[in-house]
N, C-alpha and C positions, 0 to 999 in steps of 0.2 A: 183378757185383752192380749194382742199380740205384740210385739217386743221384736224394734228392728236395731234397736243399740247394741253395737259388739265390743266384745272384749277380746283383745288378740295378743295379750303380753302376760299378764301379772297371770296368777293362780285362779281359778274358778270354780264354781259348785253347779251355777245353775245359768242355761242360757241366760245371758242379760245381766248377770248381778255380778258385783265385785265381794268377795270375801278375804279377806286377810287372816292370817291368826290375831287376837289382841284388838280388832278393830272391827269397828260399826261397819254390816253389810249395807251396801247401797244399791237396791235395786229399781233404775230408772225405769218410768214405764210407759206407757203409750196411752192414750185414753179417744173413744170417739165423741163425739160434740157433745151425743148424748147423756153423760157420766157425770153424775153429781157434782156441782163446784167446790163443793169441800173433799170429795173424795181429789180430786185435782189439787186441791190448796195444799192438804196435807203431803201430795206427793212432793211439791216444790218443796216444803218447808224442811224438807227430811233430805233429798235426794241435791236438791238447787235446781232442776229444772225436772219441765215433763215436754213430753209430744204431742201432739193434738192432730190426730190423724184426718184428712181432709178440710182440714180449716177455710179453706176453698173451693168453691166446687171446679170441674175441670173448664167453663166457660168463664169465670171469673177469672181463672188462672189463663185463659187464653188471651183473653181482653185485654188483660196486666201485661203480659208478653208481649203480646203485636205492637202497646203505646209505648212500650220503652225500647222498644230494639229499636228504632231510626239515632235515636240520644246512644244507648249503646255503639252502635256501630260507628258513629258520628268520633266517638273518644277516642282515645291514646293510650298508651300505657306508658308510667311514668317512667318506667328505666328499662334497659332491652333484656336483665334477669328476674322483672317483676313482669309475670303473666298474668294481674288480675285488673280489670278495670273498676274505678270505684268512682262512684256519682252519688252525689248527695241530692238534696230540692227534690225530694221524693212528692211533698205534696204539689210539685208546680209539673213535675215529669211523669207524674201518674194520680191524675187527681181520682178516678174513680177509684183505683188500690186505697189510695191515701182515705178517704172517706170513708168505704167498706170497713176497712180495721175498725176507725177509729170513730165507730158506731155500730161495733160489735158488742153482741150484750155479753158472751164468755170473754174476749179481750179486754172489756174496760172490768166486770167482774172482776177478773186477777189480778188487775194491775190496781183496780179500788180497795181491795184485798192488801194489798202489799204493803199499797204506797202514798196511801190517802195521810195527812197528818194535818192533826187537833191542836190549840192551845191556845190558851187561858194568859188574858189581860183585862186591866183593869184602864178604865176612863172616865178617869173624877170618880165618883163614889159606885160606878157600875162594873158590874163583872162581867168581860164577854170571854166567851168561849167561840173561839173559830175553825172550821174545817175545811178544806182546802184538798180538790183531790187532784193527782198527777197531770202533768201533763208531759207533751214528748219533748225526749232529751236529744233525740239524732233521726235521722230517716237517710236512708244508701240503696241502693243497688248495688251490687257485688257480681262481676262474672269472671269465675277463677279458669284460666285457662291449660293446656297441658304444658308442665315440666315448672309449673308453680311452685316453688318451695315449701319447706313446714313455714306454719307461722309459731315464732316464741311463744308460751303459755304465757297467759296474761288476765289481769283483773281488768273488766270498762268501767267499774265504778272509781278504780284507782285517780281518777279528773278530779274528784272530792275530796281526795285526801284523809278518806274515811280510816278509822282505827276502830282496833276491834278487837274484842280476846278470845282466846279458844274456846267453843262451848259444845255440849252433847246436844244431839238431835233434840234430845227432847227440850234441851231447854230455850230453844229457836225462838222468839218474839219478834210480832211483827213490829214493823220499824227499826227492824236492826242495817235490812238491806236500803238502799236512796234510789233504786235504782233496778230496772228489768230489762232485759236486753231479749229483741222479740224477732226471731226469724222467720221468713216464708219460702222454702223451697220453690223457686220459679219449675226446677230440672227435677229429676231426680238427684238427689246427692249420695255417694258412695262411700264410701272407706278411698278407694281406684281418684276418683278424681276430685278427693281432697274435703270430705266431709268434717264439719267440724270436729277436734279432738274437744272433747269436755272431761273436765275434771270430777265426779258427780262426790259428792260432798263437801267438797273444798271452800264451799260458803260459812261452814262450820269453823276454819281455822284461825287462827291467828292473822291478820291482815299485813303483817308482813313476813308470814313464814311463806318459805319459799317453795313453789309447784315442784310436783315430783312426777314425771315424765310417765312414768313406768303406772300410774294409777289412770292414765286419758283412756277415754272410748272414743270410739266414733258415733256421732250422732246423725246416722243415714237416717234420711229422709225420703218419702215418696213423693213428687211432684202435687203441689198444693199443702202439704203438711206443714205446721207450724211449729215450733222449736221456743216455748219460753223458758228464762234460763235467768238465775238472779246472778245479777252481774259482778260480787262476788265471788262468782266462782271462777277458779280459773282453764280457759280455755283457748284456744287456736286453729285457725285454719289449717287442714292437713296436706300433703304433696298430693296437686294432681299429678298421678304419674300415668295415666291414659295417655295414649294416643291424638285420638280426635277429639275428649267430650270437656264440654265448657260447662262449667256450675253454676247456675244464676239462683242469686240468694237475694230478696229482699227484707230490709231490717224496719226496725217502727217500735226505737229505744222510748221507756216512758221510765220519769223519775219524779220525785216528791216536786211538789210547785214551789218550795220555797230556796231554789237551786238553778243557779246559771245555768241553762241551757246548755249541751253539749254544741250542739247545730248550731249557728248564730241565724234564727229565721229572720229575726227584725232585720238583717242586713241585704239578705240574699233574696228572699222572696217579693215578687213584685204586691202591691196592695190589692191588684184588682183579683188576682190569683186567690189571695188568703179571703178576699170578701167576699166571692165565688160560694164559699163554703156555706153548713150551716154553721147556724150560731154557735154551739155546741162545739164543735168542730174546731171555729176558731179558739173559741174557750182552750181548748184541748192543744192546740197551738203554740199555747203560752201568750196568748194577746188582750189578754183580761187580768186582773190585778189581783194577787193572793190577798185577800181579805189581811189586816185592814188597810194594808196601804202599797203593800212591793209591785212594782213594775208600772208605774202612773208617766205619764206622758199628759203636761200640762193639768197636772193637778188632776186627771181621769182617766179612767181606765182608756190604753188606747183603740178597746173597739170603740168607743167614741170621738174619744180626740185626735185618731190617727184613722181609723176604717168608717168613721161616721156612722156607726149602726145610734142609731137613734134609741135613748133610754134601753141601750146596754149596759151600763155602769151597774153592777150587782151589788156593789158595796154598802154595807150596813151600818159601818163603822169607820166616824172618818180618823184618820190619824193625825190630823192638825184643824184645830177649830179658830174658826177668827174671831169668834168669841167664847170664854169662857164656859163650859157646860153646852154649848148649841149646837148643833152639826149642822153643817151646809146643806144649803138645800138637796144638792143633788144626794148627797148622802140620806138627808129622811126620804127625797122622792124614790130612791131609789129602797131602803126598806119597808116605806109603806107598800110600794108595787108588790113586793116579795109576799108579805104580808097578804094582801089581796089574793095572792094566787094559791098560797098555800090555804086558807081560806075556800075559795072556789074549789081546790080542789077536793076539800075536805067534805062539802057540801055533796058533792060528784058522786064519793063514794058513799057515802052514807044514803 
């Protein structure tokens, strides 16, 4: 695989890798679509992020471009020594981007990989066990322009207030990180016009030991590539110091479901925008209810009681019974359904 991540400060051995005396080599790598998903998993787990070369094809990535530049061009930049424009409501300002990702089968792969979380309660004399997989934490557009400043190293998972202690690669477990922070090169991105600096191990440290400058690379990118990065680690935009060239980066942050959304979508997106979607999709959203009971809107999940999809309620398990031992109707219709389907499907395949 080829290897476009550089190293331009500290000591080095081999294109690409950082080496230290005393310390764990980290060599970030590159992988094409086609690449085992564990051979990828292990890279994150080790490294804090990989690349994913073409994640896009170059017509997706034009279609992406042409719908957001009017919204781009349309913006400001908030202060006259901040050259970067940032917009949020990615799924309302690019609904085909917004879809594509987030029914991709290697991007939900990784992020189900990561960020999916399980667990075990009890209701009256029964045991449930519930799993519950990610959904998005943030969605932006970014276009860094010339004479942009560094941006300070920094953790996205830091919103959570996560703690954490120093450990060796090897001994990584999933569920340590809440959180993956997911970028899409619109441009090409450089070292020149401000490619991200990333920290590649620094998922490993101590959560509140402090970034060490002198360890970032840059994580150039080629137009259409993707950039996953567990948000532990710590990283920053770097100085465009070009001329003419503008960076456009689109992001499509996903973290455990049972976590305040970074984005507030309930606030910001219009309803018909978010019911436009599929099912799935909105699931993915954050507008369906973490098993057995977070994020309920009138006593139901609000793809029903707020987007009206009809016998969307997924829930299995109610979390307040109005009598004793029963669940509410809509909670057995809606695991009998579940029921039925896994059923059907079982049949299908066999």
């Amino acid at each position: 695989m080829s290897m476009t991540f550089t190293i331009h400060d500290p000591p080095k051995t081999e294109a690409g890798s950082l080496s230290l005396v005393g310390e764990t080599q980290f060599k970030p790598e590159a992988f094409d679509r086609s690449a085992p998903l564990e051979k990828i998993i292990q890279s994150i787990k080790h490294n804090g992020g990989a690349r994913i070369k073409g994640f896009l094809t170059a017509e997706e990535l034009a279609e992406a471009n042409a719908t957001v530049r009017p919204h781009i061009d349309a913006a400001s930049y908030a202060r006259p020594d901040d050259q970067t424009k940032r917009l949020g409501r990615l799924p309302q300002l690019a609904p085909g981007l917004t879809q594509k990702i987030l029914t991709d089968e290697l991007y939900l792969n990784i992020m189900n990989t990561f960020l999916s979380v399980s667990h075990a309660s009890w209701l009256g004399g029964k045991r449930f066990v519930t799993t519950e997989h990610p959904i998005v934490a943030m969605s932006s557009i970014f276009e860094v322009g010339p004479g942009m400043h560094v941006q300070d190293l920094h953790r996205d998972d830091a919103i959570w207030y996560n703690v954490r202690d120093a450990i060796k690669p090897e001994e990584y477990q999933i569920g340590r990180d809440t959180s993956i922070s997911f970028f899409v090169a619109g441009t090409k991105t450089t070292r020149a016009n401000g490619a991200t600096r990333w920290v590649p191990g620094s998922h490993l440290t101590k959560s509140d030991a402090q970034p060490d400058p002198s360890k970032a690379i840059d994580a150039e990118l080629d137009a259409g590539d993707a950039f996953f990065m567990l948000s532990s680690c710590y990283h920053g935009a770097g100085m465009n110091s070009t001329v003419d060239e503008k960076r456009l980066v689109y992001a499509l942050f996903m973290q455990q479901p049972q976590l305040r959304q970074e984005e507030n979508f309930a606030l910001c997106l219009p309803h018909e925008v978010v019911r436009a979607y599929p099912l799935e999709v909105q699931r993915r959203l954050g507008y369906d209810v973490a098993l057995p009971n977070l994020g309920w809107v009138d006593h139901a999940s609000p793809l029903e009681s707020v987007l009206k999809q009809k016998n969307a309620d997924k829930r299995a398990i109610p979390g307040y019974n109005p009598v004793a031992g029963v669940a509410d109707e809509r909670a057995v219709h809606a695991h009998e359904s579940r029921l039925k389907e896994a059923q059907a499907q079982a049949v299908a395949v066999a």
